[in-house]
C-alpha positions in Angstrom: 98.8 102.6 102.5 100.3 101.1 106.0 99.7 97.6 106.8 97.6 98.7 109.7 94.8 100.6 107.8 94.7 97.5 105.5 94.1 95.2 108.1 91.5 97.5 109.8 89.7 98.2 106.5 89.0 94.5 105.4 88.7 93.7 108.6 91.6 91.4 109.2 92.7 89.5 113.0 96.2 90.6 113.4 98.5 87.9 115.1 101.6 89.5 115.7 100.7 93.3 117.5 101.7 96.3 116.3 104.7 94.4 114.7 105.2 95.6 110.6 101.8 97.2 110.6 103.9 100.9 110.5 105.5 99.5 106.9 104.2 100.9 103.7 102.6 98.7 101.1 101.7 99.7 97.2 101.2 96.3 96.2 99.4 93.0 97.0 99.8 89.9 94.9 97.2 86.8 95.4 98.0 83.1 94.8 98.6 79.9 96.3 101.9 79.1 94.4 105.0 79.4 96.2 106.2 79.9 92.4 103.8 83.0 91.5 104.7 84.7 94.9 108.0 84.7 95.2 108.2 86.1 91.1 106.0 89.1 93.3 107.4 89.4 96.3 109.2 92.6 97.2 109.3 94.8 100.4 106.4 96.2 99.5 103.9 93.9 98.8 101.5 92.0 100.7 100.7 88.6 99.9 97.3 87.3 100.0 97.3 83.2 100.4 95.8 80.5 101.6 99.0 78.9 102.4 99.2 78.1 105.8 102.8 76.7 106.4 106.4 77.7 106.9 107.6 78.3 103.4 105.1 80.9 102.7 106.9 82.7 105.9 110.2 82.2 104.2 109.8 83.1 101.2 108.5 86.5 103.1 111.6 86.8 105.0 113.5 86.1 101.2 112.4 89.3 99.8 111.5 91.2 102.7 108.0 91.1 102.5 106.1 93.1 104.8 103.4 91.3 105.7 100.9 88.2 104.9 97.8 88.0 104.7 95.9 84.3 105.1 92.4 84.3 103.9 89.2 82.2 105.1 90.3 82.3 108.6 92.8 80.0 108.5 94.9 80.7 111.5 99.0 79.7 111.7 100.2 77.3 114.7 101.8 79.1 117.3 105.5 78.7 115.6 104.9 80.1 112.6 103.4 83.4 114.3 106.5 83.1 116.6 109.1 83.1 113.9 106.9 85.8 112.0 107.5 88.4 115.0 111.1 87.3 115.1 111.5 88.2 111.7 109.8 91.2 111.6 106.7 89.7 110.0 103.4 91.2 109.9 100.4 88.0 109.8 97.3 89.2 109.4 94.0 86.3 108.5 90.5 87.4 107.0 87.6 85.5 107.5 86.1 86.1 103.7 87.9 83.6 101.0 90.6 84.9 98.5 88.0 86.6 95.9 86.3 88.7 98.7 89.3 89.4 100.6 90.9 90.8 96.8 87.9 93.1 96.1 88.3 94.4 99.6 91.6 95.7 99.0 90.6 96.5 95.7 88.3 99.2 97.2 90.6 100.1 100.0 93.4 100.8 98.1 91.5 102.3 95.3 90.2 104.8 98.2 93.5 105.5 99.0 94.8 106.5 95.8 90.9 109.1 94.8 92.0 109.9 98.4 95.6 111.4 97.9 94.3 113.0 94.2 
């Protein structure tokens, strides 16, 4: 499913414009340890954190990561959203916490897969 129909279905804000949302994603991996993330990371996976800082943005630009997703609304300073465009960095941020935000994709991507069968 593209990045952009993710964002639209679990009704995510999306910081940087149309940049990444074209880019394909099959996976999405949830946690809050730079550890367990980067052991998931790949260009096709979003990651779904509440980590709010610059290493969650490199560890994106590491292994090509697509796109983040920050949940319960918390919303990056200004620089990281900077260097996330000039990396090529989709940052999207839900309102709902990391459980609700999960089932949402759950059920997206889950429509998207009865969808294609």
């Amino acid at each position: 499913m593209r990045l952009r129909r993710i964002a639209e279905k679990i009704g995510a804000k999306v910081l940087t414009g149309e940049l990444g949302l074209d880019a394909e994603v099959d996976a999405v991996y949830a946690g809050d340890r730079v550890s367990e993330l980067l052991s998931r990371a790949s260009e096709r996976t979003l990651l779904v954190t509440n980590l709010n800082n610059r290493q969650i943005l490199v560890l994106a630009q590491l292994m090509d990561t697509p796109g983040i997703c920050l949940v319960n609304g918390h919303v990056p300073e200004p620089d990281m959203v900077k260097a996330a465009v000039a990396h090529g960095t989709a940052l999207i941020v839900s309102d709902s916490g990391m459980f609700e935000t999960c089932g949402h994709l759950y059920e997206s991507l889950g429509e998207e897969t009865q969808s294609e069968e």
